[in-house]
DSSP file (Angstrom, degrees, kcal/mol; ACC not computed):
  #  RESIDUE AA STRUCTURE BP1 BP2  ACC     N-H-->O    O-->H-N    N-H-->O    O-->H-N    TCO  KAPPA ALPHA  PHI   PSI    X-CA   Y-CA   Z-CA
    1    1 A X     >        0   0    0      0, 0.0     4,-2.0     0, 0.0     0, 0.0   0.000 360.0 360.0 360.0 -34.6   31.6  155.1   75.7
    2    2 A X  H  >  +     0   0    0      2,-0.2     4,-0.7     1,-0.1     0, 0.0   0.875 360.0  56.3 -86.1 -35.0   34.3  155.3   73.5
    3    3 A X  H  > S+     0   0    0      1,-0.2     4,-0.6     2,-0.2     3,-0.1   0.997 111.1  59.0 -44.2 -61.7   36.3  158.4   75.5
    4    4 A X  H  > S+     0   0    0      1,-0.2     4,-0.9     2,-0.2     5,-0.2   0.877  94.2  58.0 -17.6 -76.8   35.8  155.5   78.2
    5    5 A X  H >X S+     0   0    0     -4,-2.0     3,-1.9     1,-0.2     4,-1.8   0.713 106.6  44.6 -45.3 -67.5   37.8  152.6   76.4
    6    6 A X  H >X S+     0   0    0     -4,-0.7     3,-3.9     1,-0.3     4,-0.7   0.748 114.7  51.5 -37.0 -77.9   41.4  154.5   76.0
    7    7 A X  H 3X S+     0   0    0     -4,-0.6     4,-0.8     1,-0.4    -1,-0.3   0.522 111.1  45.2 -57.8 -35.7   41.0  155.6   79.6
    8    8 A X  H <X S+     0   0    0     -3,-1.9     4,-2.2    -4,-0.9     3,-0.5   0.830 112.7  60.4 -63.4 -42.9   40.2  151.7   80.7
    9    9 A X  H << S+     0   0    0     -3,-3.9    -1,-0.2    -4,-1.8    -2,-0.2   0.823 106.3  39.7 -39.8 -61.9   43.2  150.9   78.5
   10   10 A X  H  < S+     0   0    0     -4,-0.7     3,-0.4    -5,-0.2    -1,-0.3   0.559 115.0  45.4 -58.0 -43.8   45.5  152.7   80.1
   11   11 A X  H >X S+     0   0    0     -4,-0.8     4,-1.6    -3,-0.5     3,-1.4   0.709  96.0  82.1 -99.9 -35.5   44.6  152.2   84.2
   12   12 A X  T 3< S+     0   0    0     -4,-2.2    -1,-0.2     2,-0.2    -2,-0.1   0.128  86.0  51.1 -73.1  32.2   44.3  148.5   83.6
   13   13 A X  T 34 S+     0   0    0     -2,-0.5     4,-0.3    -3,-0.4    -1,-0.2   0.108 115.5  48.8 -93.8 -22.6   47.9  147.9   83.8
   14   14 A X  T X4 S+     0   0    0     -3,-1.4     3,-2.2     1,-0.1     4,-0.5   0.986  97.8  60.6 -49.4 -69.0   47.7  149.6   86.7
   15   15 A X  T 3< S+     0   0    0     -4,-1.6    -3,-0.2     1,-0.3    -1,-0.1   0.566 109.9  42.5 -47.5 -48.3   45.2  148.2   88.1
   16   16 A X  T 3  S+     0   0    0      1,-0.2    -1,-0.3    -5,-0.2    -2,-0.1   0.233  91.6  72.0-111.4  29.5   46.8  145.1   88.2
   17   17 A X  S <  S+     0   0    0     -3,-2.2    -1,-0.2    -4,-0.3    -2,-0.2   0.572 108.2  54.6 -88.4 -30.8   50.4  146.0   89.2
   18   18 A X  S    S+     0   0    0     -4,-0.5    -2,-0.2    -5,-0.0    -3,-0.1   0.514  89.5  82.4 -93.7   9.3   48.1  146.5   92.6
   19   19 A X  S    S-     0   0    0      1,-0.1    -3,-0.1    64,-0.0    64,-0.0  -0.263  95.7 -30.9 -97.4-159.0   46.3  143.3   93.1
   20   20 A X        -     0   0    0     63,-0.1     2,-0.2     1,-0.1    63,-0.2  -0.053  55.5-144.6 -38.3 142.2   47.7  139.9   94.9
   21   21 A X        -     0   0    0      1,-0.2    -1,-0.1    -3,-0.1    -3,-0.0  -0.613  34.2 -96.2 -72.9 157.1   51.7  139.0   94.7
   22   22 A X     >  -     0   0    0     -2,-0.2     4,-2.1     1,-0.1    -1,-0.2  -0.356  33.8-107.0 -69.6-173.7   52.6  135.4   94.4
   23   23 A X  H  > S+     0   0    0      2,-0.2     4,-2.1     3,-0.2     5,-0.1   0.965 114.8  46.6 -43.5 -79.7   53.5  133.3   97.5
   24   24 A X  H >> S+     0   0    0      1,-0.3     3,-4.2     2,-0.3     4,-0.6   0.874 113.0  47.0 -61.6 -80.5   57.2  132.9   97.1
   25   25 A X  H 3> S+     0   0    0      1,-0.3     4,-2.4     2,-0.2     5,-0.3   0.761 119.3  53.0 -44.5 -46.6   58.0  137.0   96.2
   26   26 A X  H 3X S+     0   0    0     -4,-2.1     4,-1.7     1,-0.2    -1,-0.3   0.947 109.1  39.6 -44.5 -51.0   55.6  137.3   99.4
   27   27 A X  H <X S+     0   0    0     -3,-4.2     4,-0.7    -4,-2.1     3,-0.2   0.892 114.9  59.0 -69.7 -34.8   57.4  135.1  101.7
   28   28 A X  H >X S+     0   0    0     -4,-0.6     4,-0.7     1,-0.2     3,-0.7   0.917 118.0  28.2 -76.1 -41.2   60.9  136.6  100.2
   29   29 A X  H 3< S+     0   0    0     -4,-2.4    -1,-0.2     2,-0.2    -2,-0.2   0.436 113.2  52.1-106.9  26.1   60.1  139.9  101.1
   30   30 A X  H 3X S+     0   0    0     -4,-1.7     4,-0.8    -5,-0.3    -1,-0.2   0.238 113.7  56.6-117.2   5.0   57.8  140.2  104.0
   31   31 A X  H <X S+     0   0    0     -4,-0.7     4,-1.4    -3,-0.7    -2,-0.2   0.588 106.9  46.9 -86.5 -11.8   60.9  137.7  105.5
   32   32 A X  H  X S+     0   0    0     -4,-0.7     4,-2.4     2,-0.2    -2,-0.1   0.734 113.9  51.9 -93.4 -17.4   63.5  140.6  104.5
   33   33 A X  H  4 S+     0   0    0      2,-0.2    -3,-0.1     1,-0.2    -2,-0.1   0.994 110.8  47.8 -73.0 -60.2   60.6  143.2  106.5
   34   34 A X  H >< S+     0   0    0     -4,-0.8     3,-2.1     1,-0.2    -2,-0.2   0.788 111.1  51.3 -35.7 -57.1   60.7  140.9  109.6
   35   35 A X  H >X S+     0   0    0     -4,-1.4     3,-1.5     1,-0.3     4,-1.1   0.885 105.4  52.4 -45.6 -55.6   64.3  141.0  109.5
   36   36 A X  T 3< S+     0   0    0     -4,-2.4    26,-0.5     1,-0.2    29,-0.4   0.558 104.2  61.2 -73.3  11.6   64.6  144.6  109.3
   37   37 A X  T <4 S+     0   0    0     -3,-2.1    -1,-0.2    27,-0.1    -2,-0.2   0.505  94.4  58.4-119.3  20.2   62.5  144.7  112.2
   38   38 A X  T <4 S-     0   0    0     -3,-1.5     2,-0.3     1,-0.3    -2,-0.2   0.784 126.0 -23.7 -93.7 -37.2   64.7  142.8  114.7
   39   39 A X  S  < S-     0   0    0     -4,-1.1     2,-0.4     0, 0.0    -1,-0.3  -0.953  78.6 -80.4-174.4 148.7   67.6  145.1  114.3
   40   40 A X        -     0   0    0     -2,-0.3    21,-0.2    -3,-0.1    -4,-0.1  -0.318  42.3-137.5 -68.5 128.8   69.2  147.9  111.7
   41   41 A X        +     0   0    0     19,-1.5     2,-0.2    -2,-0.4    -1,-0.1  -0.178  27.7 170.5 -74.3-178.5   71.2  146.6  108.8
   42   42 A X        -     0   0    0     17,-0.2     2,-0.3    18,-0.0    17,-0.3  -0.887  19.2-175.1-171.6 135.9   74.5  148.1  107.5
   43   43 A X  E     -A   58   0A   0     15,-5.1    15,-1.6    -2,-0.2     2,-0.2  -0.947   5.1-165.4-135.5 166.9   77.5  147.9  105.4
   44   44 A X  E     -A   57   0A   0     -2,-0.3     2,-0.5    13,-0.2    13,-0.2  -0.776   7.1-163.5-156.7 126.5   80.9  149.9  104.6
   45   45 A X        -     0   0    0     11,-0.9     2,-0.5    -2,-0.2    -2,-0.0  -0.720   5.9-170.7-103.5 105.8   83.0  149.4  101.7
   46   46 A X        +     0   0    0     -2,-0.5     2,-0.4     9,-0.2     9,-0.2  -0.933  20.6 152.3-120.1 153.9   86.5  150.8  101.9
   47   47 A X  E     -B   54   0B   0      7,-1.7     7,-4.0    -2,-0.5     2,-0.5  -0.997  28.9-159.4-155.8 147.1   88.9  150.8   98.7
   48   48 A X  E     +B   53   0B   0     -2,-0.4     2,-0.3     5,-0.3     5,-0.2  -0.941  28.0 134.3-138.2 134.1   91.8  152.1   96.4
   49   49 A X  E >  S-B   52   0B   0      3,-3.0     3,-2.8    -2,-0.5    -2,-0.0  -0.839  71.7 -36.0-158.0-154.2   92.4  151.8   93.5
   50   50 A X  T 3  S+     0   0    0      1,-0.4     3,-0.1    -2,-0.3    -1,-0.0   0.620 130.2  51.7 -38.4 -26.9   93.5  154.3   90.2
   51   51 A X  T 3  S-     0   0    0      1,-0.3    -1,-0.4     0, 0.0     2,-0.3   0.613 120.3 -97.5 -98.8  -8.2   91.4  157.2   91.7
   52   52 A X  E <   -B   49   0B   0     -3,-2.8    -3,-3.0     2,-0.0     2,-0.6  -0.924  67.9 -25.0 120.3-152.7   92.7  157.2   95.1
   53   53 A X  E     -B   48   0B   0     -2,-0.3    -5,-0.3    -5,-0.2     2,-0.2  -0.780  66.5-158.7 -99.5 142.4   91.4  155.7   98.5
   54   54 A X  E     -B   47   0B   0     -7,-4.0    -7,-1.7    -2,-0.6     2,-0.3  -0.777  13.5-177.7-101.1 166.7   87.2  155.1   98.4
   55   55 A X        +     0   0    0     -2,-0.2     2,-0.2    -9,-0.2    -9,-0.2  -0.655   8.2 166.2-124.9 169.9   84.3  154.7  101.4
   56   56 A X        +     0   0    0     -2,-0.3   -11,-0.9   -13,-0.0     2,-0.3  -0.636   3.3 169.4-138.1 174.5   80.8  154.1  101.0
   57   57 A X  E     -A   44   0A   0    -13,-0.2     2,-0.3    -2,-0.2   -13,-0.2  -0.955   8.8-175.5-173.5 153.3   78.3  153.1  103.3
   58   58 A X  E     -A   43   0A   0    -15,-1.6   -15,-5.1    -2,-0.3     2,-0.5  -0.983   9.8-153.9-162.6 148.8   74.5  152.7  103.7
   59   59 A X        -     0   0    0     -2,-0.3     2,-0.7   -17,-0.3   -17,-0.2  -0.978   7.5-146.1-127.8 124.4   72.1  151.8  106.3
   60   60 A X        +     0   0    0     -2,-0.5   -19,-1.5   -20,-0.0     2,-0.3  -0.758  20.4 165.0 -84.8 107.5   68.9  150.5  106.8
   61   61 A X        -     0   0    0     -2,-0.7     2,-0.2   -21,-0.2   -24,-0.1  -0.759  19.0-157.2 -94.9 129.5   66.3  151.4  109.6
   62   62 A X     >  -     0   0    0    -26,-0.5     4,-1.2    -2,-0.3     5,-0.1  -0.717  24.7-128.1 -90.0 157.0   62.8  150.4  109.3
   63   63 A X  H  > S+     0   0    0     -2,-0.2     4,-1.1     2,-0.2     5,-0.2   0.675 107.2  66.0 -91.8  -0.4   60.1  152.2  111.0
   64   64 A X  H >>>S+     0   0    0      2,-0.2     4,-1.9     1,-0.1     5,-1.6   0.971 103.2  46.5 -67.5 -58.6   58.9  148.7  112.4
   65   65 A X  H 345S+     0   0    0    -29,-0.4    -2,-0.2     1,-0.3    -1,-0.1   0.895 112.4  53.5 -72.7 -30.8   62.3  148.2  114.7
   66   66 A X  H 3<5S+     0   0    0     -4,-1.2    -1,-0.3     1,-0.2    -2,-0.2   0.937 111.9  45.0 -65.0 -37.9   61.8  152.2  115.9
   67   67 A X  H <<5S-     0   0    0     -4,-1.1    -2,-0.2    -3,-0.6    -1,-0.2   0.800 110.0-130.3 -70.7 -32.2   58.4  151.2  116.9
   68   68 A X  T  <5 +     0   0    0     -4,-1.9     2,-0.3    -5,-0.2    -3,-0.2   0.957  42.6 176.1  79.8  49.9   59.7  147.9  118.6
   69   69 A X      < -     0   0    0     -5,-1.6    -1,-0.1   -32,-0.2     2,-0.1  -0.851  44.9-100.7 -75.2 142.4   56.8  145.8  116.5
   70   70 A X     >  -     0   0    0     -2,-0.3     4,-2.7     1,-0.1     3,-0.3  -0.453  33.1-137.9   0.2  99.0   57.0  141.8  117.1
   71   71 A X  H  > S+     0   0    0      1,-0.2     4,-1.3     2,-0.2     5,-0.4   0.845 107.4  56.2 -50.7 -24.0   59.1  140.5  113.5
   72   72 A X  H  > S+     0   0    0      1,-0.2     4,-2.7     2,-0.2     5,-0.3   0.975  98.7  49.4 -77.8 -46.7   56.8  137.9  113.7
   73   73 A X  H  >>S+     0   0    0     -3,-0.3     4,-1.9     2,-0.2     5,-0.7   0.951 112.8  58.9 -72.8 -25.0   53.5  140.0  113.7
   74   74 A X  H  X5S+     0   0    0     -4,-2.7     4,-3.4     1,-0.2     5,-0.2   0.974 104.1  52.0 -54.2 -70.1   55.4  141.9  110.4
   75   75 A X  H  X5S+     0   0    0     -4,-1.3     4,-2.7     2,-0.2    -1,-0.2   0.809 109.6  38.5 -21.1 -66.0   55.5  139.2  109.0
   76   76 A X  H  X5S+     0   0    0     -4,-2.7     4,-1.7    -5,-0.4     5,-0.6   0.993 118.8  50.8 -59.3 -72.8   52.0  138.0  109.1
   77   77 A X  H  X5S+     0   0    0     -4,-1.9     4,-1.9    -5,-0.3     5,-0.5   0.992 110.6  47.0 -36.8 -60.2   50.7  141.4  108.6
   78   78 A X  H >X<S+     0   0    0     -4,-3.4     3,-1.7    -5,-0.7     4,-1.5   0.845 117.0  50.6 -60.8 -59.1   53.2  142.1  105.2
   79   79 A X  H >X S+     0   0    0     -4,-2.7     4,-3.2     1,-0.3     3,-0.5   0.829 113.0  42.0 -31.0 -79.6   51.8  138.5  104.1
   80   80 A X  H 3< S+     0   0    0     -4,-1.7     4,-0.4     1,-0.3    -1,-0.3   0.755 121.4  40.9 -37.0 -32.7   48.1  139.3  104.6
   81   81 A X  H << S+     0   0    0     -4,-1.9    -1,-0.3    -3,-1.7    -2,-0.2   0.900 121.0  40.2 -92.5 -37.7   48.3  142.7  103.1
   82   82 A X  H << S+     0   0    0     -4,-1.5    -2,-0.2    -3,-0.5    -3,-0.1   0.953 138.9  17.6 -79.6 -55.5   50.9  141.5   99.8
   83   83 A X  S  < S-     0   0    0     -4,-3.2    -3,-0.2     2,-0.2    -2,-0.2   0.722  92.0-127.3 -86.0 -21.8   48.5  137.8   99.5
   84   84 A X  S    S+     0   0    0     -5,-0.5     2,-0.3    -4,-0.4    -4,-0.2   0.518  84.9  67.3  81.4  24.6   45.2  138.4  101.3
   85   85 A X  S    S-     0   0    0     -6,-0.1     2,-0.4    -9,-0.1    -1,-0.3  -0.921  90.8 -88.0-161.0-178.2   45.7  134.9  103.5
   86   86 A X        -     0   0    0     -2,-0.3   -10,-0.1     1,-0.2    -9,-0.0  -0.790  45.3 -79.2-108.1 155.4   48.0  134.3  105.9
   87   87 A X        -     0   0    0     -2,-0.4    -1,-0.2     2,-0.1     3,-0.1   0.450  34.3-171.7   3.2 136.7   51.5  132.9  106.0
   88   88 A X  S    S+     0   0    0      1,-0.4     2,-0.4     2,-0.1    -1,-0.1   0.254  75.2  77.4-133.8  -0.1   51.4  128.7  105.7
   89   89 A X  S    S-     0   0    0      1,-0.0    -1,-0.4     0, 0.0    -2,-0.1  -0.979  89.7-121.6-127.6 118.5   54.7  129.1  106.4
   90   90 A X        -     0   0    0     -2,-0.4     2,-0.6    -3,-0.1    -2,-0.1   0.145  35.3-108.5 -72.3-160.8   56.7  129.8  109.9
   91   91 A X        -     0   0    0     -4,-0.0     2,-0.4   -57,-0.0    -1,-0.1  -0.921  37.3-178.4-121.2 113.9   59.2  133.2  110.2
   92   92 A X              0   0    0     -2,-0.6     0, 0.0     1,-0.1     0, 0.0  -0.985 360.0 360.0-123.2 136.1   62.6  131.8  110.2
   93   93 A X              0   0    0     -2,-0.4    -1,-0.1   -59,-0.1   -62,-0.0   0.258 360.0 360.0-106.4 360.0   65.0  134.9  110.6
């Protein structure tokens, strides 16, 4: 029993990084999921400055818009999965 306790010690922080999120953080990122599954984002940054000329760039693809899923049914689904009840709230992209 006592080899036990450390080990309990230890996984319960875990444990409960993995249960329910709140509402809000739900609705803020299972709206940003939805989003990415109507089309890929993108950005490109051009610059100069002391060091010479910069680029950067980055994109984001989700595998929900390669699949062609419904944003709406991402949505519901990341809700249900982050909160364990459904969305009370509609999908405004």
């Amino acid at each position: 029993m006592i080899r036990v306790l450390p080990l309990v010690a230890l996984a319960l922080p875990l444990l409960v990084a993995c249960g329910p999120v709140s509402e809000e953080n739900a609705y803020a990122q299972c709206t940003e999921r939805a989003r990415l599954a109507v089309q890929p984002r993108g950005e490109i940054g051009v610059g100069y400055g002391t060091g010479g000329a910069a680029a950067r760039g980055r994109v984001s693809i989700s595998s929900d818009v390669i699949a062609g899923r419904d944003p709406q049914v991402v949505y519901d689904n990341c809700f249900r999965q982050l909160t364990g009840a459904g969305p009370t709230r509609p999908l405004i992209l």
